[in-house]
C-alpha positions in Angstrom: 99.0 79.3 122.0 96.1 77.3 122.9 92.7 78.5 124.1 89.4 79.2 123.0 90.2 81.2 120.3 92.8 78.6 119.0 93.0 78.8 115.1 90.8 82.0 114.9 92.0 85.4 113.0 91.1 88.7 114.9 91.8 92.4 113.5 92.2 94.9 116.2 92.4 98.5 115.2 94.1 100.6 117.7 96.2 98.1 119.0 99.8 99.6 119.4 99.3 100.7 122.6 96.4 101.1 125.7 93.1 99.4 125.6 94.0 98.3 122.2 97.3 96.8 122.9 95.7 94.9 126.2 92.9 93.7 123.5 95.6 92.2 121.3 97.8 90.5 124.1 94.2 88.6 125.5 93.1 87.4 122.1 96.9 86.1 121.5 96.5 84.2 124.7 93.3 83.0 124.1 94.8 81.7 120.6 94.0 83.9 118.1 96.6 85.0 115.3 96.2 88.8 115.7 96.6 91.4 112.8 96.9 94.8 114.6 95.9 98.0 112.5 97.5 101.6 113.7 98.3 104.6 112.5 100.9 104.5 115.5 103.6 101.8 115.7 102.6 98.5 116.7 106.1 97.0 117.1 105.7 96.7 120.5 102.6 94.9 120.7 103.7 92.4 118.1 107.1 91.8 120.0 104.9 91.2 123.2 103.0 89.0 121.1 105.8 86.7 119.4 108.0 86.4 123.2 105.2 84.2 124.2 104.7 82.5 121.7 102.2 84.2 119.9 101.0 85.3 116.1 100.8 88.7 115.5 101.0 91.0 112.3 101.1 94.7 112.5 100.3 97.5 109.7 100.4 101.3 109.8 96.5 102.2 109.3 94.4 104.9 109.0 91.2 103.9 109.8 89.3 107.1 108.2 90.7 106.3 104.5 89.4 103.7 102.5 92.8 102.7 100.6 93.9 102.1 103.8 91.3 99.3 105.0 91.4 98.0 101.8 94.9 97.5 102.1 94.4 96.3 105.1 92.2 93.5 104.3 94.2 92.3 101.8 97.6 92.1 103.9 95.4 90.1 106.8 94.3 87.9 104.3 97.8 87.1 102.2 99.1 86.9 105.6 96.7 84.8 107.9 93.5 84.4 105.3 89.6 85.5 106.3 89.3 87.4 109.3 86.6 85.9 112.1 86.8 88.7 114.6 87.0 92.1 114.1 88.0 94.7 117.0 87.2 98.4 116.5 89.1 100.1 119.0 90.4 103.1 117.9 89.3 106.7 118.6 89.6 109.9 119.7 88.2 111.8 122.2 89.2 115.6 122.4 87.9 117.5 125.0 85.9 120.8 124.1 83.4 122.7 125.2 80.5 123.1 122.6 80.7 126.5 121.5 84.5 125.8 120.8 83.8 122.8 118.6 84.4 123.5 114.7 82.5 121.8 112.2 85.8 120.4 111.2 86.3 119.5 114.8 83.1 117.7 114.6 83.4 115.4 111.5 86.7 114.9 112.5 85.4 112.8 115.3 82.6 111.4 113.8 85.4 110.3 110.6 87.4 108.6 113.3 85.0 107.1 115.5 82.0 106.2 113.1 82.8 106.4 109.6 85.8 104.0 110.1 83.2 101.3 111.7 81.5 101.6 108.0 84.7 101.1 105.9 85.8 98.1 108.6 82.4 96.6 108.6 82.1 96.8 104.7 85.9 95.7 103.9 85.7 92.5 106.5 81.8 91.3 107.2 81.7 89.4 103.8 83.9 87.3 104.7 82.4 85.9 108.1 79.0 86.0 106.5 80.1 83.5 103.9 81.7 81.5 107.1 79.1 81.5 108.9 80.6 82.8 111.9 81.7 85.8 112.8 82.4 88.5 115.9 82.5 92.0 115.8 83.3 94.2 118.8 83.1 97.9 118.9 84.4 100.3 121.5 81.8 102.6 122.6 81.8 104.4 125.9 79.6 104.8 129.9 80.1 108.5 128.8 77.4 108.0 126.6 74.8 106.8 129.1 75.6 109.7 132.0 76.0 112.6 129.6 79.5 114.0 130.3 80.0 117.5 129.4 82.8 119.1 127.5 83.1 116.0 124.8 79.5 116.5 123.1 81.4 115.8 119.7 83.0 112.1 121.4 79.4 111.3 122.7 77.9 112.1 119.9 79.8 109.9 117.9 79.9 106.8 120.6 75.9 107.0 120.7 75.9 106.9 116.7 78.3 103.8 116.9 75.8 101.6 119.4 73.4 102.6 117.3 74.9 101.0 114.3 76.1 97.8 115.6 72.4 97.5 116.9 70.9 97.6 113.7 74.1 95.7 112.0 73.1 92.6 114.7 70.1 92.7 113.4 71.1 92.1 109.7 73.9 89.5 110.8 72.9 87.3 113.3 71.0 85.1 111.0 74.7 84.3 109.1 76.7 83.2 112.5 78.1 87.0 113.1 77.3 88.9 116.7 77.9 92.3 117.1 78.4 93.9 120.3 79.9 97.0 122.1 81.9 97.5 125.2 81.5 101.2 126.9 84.4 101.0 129.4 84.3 104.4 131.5 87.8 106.3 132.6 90.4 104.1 131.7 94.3 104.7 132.8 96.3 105.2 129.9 99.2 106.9 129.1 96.6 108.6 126.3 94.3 109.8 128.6 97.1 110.6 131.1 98.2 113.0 129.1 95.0 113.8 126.5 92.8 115.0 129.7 93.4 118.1 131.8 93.2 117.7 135.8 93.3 113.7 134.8 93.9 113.4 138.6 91.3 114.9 139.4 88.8 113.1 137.1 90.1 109.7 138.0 89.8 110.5 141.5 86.2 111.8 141.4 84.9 108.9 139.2 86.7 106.2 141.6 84.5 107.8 144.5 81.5 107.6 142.2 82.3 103.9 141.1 81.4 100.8 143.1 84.7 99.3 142.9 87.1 101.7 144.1 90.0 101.7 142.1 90.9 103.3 138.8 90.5 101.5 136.0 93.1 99.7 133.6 92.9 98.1 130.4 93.2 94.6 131.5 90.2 94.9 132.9 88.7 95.5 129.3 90.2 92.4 128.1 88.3 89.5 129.7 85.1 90.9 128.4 86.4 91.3 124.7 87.7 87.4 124.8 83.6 86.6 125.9 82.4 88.4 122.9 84.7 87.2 120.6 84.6 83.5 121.3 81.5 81.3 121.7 80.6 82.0 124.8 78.9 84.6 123.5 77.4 83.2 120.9 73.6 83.9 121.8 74.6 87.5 122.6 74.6 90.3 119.9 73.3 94.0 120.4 74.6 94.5 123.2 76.6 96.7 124.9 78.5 95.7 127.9 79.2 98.8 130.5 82.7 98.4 132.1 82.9 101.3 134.4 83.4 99.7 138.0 79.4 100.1 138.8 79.9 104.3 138.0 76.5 104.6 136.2 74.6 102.0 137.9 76.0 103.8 141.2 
């Protein structure tokens, strides 16, 4: 495929299947060759891939163990070489009031969420560093800037992740690597579907709150990745990028 992301290599963890997949379908079209990491099966996001056209790898990863990205990096670059953009997607997001949250609830979230931006960063930055270009894309969340109750564990760990890419920018920028976030706010998915109680009742609420009035999907994350991973971004890094229909500017 031809775009502006023709010839580039992008790693998208959590890609089998919601915001992740829509991620991995846009940077195909926009050219990239894709390498999708998920503890899930990806099959169906490569086969999407590959019918038009497209180049796309998929691995069985578990982003909280080290062996795992390590193997990981290795199979992206026997398969497709360095990596030039880097997608950290995956999460999980349980919902809990605080005074049922375990400790092991707690670093379980903050394992999944932050801890695996650490082994990604470590396994795959040296490599765009010695390039001299690189783009790195977190996943944060709006829920972090209104303070949404019964997730404090989620939040926690989103605020610890913009955070870190803030101070990683600030290391980077100087070798040709940007580092950004997107907080995207409710998203449809069949995940959050069936992950969230009353889900009809939440989407509802926050489509009344937003400024556009409709529920969000993930395709409406994907234009915004393909700007901070190609160079039309290139003068941007520390940012994060709120995708939430206006809901906390409203």
């Amino acid at each position: 495929m031809n775009g502006r992301l023709k010839g580039k290599v992008a790693i998208v963890t959590g890609g089998a299947s919601g915001i992740g997949q829509a991620f991995c379908l846009r940077l195909a079209q926009e050219g990239t060759a894709v390498a999708i990491a998920d503890i899930a099966d990806a099959r169906e996001t490569v086969d999407l891939i590959r019918r038009d056209d497209g180049v796309a790898w998929a691995t069985r990863c578990d982003q909280t163990s080290p062996r795992d990205i390590e193997a990981l990096r290795a199979g992206v670059t026997e398969t497709f070489g360095a990596a030039d953009i880097l997608v950290h997607c995956a999460g999980i997001y349980p919902m809990q009031p605080f005074e049922n949250i375990s400790y092991y609830d707690w670093q379980r979230v903050m394992s999944v969420n932050v801890d695996s931006a650490y082994h990604l960063t470590q396994a795959f930055l040296p490599a765009m560093k010695d390039k001299g270009w690189g783009r790195i894309v977190c996943v944060a969340s709006a829920a972090f800037h209104g303070g949404v109750g019964g997730c404090s564990h989620y939040v926690a760990s989103k605020g610890a992740l913009i955070g870190f890419a803030r101070s990683l920018a600030s290391e980077v920028g100087q070798y040709g690597v940007t580092v950004n976030l997107i907080a995207p706010g409710l998203v449809r998915t069949k995940t959050t579907e069936s992950g969230i109680q009353q889900e009809q009742n939440w989407f509802e609420a926050l489509r009344q709150q937003q400024c556009v009035k409709r529920v969000m999907v993930p395709a409406d994350l994907a234009g915004p990745l393909a700007f901070l991973a190609s160079d039309d971004s290139a003068f941007v890094t520390g940012q994060t990028l709120l995708v939430d229909g206006g809901w906390r500017f409203s």
